[in-house]
PQR file of N, CA, C, O and H, with PARSE charges and radii, in Angstrom:
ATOM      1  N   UNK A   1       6.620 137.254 -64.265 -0.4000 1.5000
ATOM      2  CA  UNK A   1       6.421 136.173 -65.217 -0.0000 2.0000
ATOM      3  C   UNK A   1       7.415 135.072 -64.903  0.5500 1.7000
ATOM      4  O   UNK A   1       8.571 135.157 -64.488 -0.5500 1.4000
ATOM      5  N   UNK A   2       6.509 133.780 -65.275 -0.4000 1.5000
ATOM      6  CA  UNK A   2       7.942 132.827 -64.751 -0.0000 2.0000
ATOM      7  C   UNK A   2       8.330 132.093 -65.583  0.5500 1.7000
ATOM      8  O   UNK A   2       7.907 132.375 -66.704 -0.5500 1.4000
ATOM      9  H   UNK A   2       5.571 133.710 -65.613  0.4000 1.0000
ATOM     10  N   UNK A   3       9.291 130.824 -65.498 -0.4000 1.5000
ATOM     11  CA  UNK A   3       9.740 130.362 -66.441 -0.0000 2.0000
ATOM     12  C   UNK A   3       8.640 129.173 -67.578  0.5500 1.7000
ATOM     13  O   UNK A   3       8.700 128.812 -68.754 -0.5500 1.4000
ATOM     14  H   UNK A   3       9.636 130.595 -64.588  0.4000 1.0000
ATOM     15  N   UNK A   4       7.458 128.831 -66.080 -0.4000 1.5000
ATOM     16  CA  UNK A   4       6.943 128.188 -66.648 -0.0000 2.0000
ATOM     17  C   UNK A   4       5.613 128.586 -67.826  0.5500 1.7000
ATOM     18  O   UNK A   4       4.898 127.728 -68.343 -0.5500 1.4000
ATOM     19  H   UNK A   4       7.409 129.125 -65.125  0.4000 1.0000
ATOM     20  N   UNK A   5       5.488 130.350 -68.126 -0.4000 1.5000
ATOM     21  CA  UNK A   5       4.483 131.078 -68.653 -0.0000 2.0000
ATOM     22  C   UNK A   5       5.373 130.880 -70.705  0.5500 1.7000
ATOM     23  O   UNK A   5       4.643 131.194 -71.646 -0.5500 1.4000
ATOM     24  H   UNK A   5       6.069 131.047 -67.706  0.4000 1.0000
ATOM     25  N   UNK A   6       6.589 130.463 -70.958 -0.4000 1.5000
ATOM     26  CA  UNK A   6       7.186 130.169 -72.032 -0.0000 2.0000
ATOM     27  C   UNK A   6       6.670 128.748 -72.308  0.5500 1.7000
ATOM     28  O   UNK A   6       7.196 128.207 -73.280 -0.5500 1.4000
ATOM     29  H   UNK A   6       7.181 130.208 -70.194  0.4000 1.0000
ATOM     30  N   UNK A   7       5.887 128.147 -71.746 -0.4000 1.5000
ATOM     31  CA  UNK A   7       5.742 126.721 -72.192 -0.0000 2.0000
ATOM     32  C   UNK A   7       3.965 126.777 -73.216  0.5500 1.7000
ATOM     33  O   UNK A   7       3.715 126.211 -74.280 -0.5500 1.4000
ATOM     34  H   UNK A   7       5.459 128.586 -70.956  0.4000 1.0000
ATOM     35  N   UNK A   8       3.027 127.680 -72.355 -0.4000 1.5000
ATOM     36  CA  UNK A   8       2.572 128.031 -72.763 -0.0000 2.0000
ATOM     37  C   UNK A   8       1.781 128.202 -74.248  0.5500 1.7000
ATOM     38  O   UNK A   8       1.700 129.362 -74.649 -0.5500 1.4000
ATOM     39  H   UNK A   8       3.230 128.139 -71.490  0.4000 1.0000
ATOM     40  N   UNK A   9       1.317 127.373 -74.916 -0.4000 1.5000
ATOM     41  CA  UNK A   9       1.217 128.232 -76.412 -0.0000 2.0000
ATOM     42  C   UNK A   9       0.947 129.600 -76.349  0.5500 1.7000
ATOM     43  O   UNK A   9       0.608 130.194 -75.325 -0.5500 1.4000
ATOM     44  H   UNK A   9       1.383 126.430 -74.590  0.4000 1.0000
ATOM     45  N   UNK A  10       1.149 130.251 -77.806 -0.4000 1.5000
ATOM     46  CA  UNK A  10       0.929 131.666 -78.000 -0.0000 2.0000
ATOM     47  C   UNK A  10      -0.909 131.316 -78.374  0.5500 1.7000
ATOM     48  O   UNK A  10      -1.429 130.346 -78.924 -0.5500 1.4000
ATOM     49  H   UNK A  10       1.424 129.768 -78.638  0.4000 1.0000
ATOM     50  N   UNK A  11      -1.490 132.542 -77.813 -0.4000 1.5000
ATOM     51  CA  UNK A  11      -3.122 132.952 -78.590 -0.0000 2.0000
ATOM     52  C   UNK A  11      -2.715 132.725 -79.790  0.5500 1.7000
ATOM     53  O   UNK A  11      -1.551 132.348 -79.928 -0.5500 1.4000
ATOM     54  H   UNK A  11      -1.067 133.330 -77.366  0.4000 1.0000
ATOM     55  N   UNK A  12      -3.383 132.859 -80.708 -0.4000 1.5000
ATOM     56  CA  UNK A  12      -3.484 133.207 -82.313 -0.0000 2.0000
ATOM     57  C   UNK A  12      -4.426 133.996 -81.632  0.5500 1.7000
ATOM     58  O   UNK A  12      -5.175 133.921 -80.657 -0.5500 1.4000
ATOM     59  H   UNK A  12      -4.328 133.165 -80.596  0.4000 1.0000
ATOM     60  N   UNK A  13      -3.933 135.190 -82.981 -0.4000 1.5000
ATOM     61  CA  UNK A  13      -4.701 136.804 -82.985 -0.0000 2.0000
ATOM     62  C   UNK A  13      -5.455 136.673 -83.841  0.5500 1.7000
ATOM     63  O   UNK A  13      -5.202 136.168 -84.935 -0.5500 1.4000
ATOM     64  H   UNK A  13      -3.325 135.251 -83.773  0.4000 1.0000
ATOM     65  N   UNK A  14      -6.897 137.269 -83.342 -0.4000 1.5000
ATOM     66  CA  UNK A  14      -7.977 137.112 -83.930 -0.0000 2.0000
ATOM     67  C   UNK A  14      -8.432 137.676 -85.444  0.5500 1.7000
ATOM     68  O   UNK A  14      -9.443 137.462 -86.112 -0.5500 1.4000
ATOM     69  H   UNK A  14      -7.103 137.679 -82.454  0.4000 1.0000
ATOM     70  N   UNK A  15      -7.535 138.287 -85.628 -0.4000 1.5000
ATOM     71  CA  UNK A  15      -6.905 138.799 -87.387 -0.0000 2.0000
ATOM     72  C   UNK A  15      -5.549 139.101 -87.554  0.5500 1.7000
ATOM     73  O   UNK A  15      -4.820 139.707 -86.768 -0.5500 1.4000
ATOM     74  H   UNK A  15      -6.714 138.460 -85.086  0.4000 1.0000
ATOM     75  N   UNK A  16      -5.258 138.596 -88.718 -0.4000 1.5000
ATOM     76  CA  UNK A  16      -3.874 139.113 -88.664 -0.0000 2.0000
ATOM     77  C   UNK A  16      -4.100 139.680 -90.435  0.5500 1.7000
ATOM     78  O   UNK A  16      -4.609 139.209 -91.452 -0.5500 1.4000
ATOM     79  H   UNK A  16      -5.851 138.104 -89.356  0.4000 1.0000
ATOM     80  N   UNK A  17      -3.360 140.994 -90.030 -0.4000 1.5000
ATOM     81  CA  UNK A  17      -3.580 142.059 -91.631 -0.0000 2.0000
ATOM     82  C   UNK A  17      -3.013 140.902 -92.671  0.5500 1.7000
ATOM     83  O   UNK A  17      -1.947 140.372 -92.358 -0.5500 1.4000
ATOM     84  H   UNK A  17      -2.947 141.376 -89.204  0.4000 1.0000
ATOM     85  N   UNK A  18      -3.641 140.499 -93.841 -0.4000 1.5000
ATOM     86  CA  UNK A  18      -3.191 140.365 -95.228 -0.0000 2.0000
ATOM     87  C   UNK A  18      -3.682 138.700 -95.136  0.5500 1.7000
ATOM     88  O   UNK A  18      -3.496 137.959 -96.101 -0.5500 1.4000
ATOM     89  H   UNK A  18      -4.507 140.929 -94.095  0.4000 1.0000
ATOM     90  N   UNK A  19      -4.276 138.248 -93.967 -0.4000 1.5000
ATOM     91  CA  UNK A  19      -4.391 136.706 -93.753 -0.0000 2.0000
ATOM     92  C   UNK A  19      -5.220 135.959 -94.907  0.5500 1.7000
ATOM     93  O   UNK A  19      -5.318 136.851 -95.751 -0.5500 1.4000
ATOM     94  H   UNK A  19      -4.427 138.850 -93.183  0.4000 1.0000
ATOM     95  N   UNK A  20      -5.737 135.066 -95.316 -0.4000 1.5000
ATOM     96  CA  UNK A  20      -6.501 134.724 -96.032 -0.0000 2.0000
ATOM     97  C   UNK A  20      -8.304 134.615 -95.596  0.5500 1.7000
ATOM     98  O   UNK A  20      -8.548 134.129 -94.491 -0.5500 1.4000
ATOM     99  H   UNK A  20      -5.657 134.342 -94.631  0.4000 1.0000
ATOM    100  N   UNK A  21      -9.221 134.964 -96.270 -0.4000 1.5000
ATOM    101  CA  UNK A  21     -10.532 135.469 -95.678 -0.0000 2.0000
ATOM    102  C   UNK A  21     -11.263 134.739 -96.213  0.5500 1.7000
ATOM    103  O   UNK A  21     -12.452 134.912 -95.946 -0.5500 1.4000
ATOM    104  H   UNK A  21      -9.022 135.358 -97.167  0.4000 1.0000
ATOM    105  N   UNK A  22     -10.883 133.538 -97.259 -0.4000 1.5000
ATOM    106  CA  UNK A  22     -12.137 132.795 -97.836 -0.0000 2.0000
ATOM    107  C   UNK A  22     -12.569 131.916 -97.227  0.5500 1.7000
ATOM    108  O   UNK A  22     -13.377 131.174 -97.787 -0.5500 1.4000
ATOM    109  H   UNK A  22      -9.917 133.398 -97.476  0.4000 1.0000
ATOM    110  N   UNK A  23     -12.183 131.671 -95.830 -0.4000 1.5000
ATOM    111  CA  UNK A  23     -12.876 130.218 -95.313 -0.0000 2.0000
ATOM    112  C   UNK A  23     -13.110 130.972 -94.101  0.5500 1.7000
ATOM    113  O   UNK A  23     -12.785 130.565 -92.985 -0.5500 1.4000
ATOM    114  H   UNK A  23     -11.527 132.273 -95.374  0.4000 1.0000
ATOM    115  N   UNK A  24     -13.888 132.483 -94.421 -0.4000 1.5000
ATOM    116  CA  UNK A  24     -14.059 132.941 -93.005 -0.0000 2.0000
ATOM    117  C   UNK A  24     -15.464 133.374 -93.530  0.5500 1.7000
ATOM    118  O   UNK A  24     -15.647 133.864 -94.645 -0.5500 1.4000
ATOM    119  H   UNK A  24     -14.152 132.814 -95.327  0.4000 1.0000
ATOM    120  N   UNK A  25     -16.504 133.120 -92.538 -0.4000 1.5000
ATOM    121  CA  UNK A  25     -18.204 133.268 -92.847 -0.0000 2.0000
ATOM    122  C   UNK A  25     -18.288 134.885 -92.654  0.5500 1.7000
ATOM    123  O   UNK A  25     -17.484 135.605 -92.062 -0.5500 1.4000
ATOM    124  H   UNK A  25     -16.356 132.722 -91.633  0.4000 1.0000
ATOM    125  N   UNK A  26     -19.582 135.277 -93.374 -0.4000 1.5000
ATOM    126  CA  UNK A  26     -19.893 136.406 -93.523 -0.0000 2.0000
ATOM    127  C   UNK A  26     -20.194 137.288 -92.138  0.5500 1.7000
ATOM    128  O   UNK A  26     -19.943 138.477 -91.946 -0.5500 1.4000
ATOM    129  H   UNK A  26     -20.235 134.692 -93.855  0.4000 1.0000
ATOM    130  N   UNK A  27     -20.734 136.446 -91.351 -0.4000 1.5000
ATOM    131  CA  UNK A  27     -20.931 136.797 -90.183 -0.0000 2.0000
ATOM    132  C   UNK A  27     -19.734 136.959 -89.149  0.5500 1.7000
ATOM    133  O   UNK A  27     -19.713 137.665 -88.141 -0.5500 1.4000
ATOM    134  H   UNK A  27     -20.938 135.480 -91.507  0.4000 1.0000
ATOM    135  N   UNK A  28     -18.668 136.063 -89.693 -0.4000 1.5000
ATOM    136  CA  UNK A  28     -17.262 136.014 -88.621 -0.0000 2.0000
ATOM    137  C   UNK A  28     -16.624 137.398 -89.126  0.5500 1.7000
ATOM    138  O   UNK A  28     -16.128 138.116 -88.258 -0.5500 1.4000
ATOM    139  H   UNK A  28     -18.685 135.489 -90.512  0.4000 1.0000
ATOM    140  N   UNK A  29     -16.590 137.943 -90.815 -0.4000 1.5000
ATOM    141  CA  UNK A  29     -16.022 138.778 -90.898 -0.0000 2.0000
ATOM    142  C   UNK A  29     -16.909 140.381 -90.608  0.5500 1.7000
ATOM    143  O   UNK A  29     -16.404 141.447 -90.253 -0.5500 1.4000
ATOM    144  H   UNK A  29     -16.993 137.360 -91.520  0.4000 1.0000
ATOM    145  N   UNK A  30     -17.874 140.179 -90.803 -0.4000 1.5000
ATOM    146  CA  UNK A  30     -18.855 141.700 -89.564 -0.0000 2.0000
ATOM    147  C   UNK A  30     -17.740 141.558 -88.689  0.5500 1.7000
ATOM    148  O   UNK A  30     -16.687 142.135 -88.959 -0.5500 1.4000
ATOM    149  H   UNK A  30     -18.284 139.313 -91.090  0.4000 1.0000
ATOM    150  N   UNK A  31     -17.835 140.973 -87.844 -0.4000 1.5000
ATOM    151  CA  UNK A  31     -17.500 140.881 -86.555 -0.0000 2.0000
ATOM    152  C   UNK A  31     -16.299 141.246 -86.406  0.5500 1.7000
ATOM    153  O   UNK A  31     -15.922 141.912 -85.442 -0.5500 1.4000
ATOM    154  H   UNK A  31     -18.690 140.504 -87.624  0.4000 1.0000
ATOM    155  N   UNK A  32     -15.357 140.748 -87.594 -0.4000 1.5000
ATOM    156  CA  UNK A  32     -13.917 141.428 -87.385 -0.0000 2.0000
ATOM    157  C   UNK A  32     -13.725 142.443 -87.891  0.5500 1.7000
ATOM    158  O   UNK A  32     -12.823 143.163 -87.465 -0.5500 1.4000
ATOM    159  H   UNK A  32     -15.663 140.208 -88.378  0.4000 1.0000
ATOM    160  N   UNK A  33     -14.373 142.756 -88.772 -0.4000 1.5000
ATOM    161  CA  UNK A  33     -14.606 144.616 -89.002 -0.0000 2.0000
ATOM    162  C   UNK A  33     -15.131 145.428 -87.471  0.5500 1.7000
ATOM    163  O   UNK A  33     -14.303 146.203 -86.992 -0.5500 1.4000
ATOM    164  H   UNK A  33     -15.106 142.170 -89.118  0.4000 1.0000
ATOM    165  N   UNK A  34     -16.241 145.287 -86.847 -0.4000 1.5000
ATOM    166  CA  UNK A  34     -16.461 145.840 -85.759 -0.0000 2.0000
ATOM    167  C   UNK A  34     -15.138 145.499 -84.605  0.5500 1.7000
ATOM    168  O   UNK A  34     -14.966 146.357 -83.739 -0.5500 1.4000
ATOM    169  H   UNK A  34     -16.913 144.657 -87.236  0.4000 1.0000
ATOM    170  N   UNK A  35     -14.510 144.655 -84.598 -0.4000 1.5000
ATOM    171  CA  UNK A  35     -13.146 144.731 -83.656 -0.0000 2.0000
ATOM    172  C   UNK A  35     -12.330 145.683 -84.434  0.5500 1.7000
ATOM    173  O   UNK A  35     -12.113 146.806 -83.978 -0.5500 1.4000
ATOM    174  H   UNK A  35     -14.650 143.959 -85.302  0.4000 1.0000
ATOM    175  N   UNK A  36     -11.894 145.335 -85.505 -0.4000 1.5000
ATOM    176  CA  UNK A  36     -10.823 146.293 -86.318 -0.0000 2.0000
ATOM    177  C   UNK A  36     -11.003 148.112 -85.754  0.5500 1.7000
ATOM    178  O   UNK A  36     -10.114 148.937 -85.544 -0.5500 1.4000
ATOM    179  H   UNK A  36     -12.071 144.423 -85.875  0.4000 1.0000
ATOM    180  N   UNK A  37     -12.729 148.270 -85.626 -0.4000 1.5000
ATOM    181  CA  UNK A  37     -12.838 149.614 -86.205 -0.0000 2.0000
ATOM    182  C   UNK A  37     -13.109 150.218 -84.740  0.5500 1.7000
ATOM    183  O   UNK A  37     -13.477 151.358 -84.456 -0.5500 1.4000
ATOM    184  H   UNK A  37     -13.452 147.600 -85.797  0.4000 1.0000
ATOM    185  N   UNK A  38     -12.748 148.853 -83.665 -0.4000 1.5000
ATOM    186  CA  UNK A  38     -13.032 149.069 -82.137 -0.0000 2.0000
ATOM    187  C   UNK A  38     -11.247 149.260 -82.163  0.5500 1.7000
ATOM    188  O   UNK A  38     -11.144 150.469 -82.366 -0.5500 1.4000
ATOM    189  H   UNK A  38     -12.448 147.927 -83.895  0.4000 1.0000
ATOM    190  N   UNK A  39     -10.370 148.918 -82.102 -0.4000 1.5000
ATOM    191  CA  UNK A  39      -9.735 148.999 -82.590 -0.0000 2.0000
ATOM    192  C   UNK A  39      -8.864 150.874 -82.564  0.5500 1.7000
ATOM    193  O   UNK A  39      -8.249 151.679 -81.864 -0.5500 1.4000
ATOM    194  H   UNK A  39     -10.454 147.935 -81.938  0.4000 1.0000
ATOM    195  N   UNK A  40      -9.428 150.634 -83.854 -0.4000 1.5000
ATOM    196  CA  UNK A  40      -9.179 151.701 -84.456 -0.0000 2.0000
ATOM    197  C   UNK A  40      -9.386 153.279 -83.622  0.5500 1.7000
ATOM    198  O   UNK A  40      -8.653 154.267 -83.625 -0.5500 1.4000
ATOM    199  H   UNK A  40      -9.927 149.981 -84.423  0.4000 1.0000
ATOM    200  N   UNK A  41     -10.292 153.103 -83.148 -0.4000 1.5000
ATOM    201  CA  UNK A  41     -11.214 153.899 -82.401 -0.0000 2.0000
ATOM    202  C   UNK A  41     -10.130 154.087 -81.311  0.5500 1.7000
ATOM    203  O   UNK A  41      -9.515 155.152 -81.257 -0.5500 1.4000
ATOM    204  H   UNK A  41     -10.888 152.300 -83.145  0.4000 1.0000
ATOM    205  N   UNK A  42      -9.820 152.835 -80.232 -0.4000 1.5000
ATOM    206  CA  UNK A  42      -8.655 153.253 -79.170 -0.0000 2.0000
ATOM    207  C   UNK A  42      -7.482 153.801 -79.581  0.5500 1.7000
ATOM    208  O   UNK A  42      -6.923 154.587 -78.816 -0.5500 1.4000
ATOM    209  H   UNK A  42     -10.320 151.970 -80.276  0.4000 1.0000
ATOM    210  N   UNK A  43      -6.912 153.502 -80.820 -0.4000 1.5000
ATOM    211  CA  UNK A  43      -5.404 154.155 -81.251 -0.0000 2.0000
ATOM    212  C   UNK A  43      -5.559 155.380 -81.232  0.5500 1.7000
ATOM    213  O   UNK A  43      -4.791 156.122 -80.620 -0.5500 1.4000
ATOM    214  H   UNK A  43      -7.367 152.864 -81.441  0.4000 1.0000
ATOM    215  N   UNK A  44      -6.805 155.881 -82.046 -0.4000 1.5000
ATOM    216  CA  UNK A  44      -7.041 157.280 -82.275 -0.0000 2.0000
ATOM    217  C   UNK A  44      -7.270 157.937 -81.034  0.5500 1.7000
ATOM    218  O   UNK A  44      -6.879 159.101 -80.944 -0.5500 1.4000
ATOM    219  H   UNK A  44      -7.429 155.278 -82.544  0.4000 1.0000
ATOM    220  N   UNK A  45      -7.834 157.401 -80.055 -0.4000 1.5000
ATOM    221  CA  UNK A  45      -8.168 158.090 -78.345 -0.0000 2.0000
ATOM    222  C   UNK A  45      -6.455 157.819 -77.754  0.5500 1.7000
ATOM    223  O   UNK A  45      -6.296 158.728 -76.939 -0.5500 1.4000
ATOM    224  H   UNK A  45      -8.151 156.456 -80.128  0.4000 1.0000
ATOM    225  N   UNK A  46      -5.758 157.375 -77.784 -0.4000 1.5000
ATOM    226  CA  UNK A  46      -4.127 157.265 -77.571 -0.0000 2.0000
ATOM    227  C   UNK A  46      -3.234 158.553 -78.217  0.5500 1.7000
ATOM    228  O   UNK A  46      -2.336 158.988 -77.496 -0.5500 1.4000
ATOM    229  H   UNK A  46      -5.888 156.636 -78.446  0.4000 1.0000
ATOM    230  N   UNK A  47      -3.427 159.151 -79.477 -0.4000 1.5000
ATOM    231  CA  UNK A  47      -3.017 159.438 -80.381 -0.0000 2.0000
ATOM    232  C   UNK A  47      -3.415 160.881 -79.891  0.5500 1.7000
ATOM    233  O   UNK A  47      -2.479 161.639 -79.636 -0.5500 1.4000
ATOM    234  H   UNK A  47      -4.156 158.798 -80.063  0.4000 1.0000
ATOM    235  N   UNK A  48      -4.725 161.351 -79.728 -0.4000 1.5000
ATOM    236  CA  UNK A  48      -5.340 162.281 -79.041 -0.0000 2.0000
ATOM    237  C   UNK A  48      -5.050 162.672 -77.748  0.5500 1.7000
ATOM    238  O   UNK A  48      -5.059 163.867 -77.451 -0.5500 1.4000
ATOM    239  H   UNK A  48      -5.485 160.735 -79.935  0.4000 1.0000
ATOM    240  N   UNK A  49      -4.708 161.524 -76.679 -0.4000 1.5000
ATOM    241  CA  UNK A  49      -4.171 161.828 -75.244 -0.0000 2.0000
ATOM    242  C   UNK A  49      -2.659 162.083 -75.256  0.5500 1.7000
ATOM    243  O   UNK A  49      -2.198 162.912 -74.471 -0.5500 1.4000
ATOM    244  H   UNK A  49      -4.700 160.554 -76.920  0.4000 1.0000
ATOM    245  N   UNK A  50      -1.597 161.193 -76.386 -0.4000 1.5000
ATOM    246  CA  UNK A  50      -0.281 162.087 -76.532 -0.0000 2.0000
ATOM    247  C   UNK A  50      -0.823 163.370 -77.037  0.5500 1.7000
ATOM    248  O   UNK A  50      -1.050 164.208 -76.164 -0.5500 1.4000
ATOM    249  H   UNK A  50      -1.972 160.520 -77.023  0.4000 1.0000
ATOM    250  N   UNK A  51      -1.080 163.701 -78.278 -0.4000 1.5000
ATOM    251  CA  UNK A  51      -0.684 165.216 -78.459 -0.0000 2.0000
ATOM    252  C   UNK A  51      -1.030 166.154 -76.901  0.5500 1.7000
ATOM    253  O   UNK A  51      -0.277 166.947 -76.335 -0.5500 1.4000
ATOM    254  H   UNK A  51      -0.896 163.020 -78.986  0.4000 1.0000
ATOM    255  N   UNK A  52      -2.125 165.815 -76.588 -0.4000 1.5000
ATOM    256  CA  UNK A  52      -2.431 167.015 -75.734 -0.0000 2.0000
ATOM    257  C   UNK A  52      -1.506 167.112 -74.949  0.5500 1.7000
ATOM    258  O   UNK A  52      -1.126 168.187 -74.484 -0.5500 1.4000
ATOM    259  H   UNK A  52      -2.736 165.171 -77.048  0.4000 1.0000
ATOM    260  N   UNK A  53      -0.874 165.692 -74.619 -0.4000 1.5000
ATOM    261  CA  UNK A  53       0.091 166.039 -73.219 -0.0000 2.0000
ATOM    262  C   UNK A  53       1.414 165.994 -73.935  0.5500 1.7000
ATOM    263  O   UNK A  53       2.314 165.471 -73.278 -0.5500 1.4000
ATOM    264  H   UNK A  53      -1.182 164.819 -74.998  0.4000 1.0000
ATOM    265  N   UNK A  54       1.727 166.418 -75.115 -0.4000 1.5000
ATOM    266  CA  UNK A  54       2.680 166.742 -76.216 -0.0000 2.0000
ATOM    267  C   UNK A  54       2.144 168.611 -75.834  0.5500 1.7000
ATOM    268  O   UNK A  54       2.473 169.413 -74.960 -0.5500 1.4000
ATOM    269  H   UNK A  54       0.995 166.842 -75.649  0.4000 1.0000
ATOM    270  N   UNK A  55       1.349 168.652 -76.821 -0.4000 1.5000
ATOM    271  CA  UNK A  55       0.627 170.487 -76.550 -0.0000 2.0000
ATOM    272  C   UNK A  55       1.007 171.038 -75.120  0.5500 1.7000
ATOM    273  O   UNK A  55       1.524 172.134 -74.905 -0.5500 1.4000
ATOM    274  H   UNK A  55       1.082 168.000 -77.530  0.4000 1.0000
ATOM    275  N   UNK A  56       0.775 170.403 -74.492 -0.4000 1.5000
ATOM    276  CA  UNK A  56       0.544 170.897 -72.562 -0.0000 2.0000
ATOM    277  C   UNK A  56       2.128 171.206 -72.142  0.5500 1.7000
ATOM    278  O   UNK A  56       2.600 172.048 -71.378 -0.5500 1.4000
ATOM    279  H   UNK A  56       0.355 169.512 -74.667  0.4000 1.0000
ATOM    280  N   UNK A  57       2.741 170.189 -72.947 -0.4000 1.5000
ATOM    281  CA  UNK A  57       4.666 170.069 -72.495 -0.0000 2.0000
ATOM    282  C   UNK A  57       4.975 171.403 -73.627  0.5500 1.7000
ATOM    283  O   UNK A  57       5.785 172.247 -73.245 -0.5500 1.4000
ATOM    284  H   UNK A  57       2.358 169.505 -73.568  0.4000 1.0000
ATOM    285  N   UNK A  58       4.574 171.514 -74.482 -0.4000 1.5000
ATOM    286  CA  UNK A  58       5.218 172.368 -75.674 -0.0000 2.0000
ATOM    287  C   UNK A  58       4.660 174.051 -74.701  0.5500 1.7000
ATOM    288  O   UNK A  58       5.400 175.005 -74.460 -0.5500 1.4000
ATOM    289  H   UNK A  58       3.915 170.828 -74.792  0.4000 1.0000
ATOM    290  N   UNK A  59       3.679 173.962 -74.456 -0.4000 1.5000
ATOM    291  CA  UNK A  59       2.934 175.496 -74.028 -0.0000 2.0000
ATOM    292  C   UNK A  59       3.985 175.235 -72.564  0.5500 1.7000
ATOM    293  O   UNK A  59       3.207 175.904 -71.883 -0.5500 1.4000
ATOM    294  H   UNK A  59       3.078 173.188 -74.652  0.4000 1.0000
ATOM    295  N   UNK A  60       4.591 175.009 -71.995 -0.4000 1.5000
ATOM    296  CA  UNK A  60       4.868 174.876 -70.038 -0.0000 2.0000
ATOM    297  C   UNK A  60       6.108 175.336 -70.724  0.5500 1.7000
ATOM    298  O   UNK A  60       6.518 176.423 -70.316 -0.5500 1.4000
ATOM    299  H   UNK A  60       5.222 174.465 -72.549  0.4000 1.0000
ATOM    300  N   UNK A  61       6.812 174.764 -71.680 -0.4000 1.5000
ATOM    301  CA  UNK A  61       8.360 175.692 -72.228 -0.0000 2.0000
ATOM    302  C   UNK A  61       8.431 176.725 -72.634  0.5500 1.7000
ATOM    303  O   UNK A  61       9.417 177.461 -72.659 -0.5500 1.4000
ATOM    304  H   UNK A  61       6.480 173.881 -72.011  0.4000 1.0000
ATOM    305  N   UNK A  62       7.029 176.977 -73.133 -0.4000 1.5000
ATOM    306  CA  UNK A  62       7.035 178.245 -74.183 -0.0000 2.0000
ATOM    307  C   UNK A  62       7.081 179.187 -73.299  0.5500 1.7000
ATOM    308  O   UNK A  62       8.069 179.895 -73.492 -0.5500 1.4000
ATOM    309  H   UNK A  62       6.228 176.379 -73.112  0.4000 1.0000
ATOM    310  N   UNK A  63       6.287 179.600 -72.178 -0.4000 1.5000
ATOM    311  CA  UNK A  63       5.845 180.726 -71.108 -0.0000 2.0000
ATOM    312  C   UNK A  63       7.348 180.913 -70.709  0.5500 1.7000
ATOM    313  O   UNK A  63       7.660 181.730 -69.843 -0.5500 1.4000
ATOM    314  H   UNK A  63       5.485 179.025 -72.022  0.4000 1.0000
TER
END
């Protein structure tokens, strides 16, 4: 990264938890429910690939 990637603006994130939702159309907020719950979906597949390789390290000490 270089010095010139700080000049940059930041994205704005396409939701941010607690934001205000009344000047957001019915159709924009579907849509950010289906990201949220896309989302959601990868943490839980993350969450699932630590334990196992949490489980896998816990069983290799135990033997």
């Amino acid at each position: 990264m270089s010095f010139m990637d700080d000049d940059r603006p930041l994205k704005k994130p396409a939701h941010e938890i607690g934001m205000d939702l009344s000047a957001i159309s019915v159709d924009e907020l579907k849509t950010r429910i289906d990201m949220l719950k896309a989302e959601i979906t990868r943490i839980e597949a993350e969450i699932t690939r630590k334990a196992s390789g949490r489980s896998a390290a816990e069983n290799l000490f135990r033997s």
